[in-house]
C-alpha positions in Angstrom: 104.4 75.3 20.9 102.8 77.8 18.5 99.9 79.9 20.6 97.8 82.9 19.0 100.8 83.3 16.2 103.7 83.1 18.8 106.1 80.4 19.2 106.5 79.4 23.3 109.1 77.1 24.2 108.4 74.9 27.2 111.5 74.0 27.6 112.4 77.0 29.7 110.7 79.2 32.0 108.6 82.0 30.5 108.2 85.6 31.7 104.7 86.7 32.3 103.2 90.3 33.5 100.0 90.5 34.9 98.2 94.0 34.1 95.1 94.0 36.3 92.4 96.5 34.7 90.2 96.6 37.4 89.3 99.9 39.4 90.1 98.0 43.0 92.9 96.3 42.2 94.4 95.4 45.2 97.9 95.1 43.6 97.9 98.7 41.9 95.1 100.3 43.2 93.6 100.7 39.8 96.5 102.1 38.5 96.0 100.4 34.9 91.6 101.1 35.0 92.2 103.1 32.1 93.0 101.6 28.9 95.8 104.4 28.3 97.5 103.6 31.4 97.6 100.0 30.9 98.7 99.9 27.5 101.7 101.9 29.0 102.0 99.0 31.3 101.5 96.4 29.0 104.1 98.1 27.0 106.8 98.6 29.6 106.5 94.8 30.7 107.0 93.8 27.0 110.2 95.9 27.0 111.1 94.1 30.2 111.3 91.0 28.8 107.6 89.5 29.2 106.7 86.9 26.9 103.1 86.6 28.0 100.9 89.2 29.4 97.9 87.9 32.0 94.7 90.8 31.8 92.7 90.3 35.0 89.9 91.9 33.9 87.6 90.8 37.4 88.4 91.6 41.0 88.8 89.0 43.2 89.6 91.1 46.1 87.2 89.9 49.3 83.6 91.2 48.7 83.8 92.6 45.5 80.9 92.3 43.3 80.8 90.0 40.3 80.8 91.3 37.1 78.6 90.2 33.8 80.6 88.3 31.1 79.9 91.6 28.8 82.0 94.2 31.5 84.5 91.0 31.4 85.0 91.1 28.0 84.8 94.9 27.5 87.5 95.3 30.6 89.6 92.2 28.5 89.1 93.2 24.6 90.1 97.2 25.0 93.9 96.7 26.0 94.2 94.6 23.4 92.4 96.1 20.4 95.1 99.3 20.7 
């Protein structure tokens, strides 16, 4: 299976790293808020053998606030324009 230029196999498992790039991440504590820190992240994961890499861009820790589509896509687009 070819997706965005890669070829996947689905005939074994697949490594995936999440990088959460929210400022309350519950998982890192907003560890990877800044786009520097997660691209160092992002990076390490890669050299760890990650073959697909999961952005949460949103909080969904209980009673955060919602965030517009545009601070979605800003939060999304910026690790991976570097």
């Amino acid at each position: 299976m070819i997706f965005n230029k890669n070829n996947f196999s689905i005939l074994s498992p697949s490594i995936m790293g999440i990088c959460n790039v929210t400022r309350d991440s519950f998982s890192d504590a907003g560890k990877n808020y800044k786009t520097s820190n997660a691209l160092k992240s992002i990076k390490q994961m890669i050299k760890d053998g990650a073959q697909i890499i999961d952005i949460g861009a949103e909080s969904t820790r209980p009673g955060s606030d919602p965030i517009s589509y545009p601070v979605s896509y800003t939060h999304l687009t910026l690790p991976t324009k570097a």
